[in-house]
C-alpha positions in Angstrom: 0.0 0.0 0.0 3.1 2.7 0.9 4.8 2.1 -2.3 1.6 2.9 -4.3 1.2 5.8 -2.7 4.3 7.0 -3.3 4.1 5.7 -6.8 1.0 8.1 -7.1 2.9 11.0 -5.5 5.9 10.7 -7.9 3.2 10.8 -11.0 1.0 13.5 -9.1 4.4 15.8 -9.1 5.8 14.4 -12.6 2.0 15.7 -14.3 2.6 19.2 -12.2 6.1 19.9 -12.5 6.6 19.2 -16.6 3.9 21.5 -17.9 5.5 24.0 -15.2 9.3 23.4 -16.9 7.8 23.6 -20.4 5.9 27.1 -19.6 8.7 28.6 -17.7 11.5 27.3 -21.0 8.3 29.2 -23.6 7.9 32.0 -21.8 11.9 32.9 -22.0 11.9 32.6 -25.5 8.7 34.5 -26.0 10.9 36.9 -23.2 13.9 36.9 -25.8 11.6 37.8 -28.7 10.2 40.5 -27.5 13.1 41.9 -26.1 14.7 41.6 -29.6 11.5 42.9 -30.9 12.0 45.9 -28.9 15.4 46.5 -29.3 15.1 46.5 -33.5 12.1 48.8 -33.1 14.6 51.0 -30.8 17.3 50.8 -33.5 14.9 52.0 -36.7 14.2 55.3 -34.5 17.7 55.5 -33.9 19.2 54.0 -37.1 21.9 56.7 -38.1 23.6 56.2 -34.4 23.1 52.8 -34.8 24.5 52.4 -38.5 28.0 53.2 -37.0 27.9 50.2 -34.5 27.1 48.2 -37.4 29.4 49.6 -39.9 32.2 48.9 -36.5 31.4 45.3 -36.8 30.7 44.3 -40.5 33.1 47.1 -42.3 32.4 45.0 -45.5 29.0 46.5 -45.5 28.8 49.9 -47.7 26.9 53.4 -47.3 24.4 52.1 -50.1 23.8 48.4 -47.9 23.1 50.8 -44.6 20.5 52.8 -46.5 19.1 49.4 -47.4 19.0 47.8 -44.3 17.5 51.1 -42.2 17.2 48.9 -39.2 15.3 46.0 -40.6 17.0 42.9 -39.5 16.3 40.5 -41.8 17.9 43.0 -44.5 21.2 43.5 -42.1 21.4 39.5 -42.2 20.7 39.1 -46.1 23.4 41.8 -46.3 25.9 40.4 -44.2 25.0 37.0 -45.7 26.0 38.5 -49.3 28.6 40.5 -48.2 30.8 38.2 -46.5 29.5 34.9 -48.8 28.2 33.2 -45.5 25.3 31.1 -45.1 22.0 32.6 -43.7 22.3 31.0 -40.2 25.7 31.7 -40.0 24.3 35.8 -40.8 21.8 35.3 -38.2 24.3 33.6 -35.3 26.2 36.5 -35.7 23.8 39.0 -35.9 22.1 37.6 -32.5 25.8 37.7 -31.0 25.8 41.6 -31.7 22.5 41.9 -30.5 23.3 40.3 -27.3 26.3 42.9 -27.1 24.0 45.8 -27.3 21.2 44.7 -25.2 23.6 44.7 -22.6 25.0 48.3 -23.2 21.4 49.2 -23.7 
């Protein structure tokens, strides 16, 4: 009788604690999102300061790819992507590694 109790606590707290794990790992990347969301937004109202930061890390990129990309990220990756003859998710990894750099000086 004990150990089918416990047996019944252990699946009690396994059905409570993995929904609990999987909300809390969702809601950080819907977190991340948004804070990337807000940052890119922050960065088109701000897009001729920002343009030198960018210009710092990928020097490759010209006047004419900055007027492009006018804070859009998906045009800063395709750029960078083109640019430097990298593959898309190799644009994006280091586009997210700059973006972790100025969210933290933000």
């Amino acid at each position: 009788m004990r150990s089918i109790a416990s047996l019944a606590a252990c699946v009690v707290f396994s059905a409570v604690s993995v929904p609990l794990v999987v909300s809390a790992q969702t809601s950080a990347q819907t977190t991340t999102q948004n804070d990337a969301q807000t940052m890119w937004e922050k960065f088109k109202g701000s897009w001729s300061q920002t343009k030198g930061a960018v210009k710092e890390e990928w020097g490759k990129l010209t006047d004419d790819d900055l007027l492009a990309i006018e804070g859009r990220r998906d045009q800063l990756v395709g750029k960078i992507q083109t640019r430097y003859g990298i593959s898309r998710e190799a644009a994006e990894a280091q586009v997210g590694a700059w973006e972790k750099t100025r969210l933290k000086s933000m």
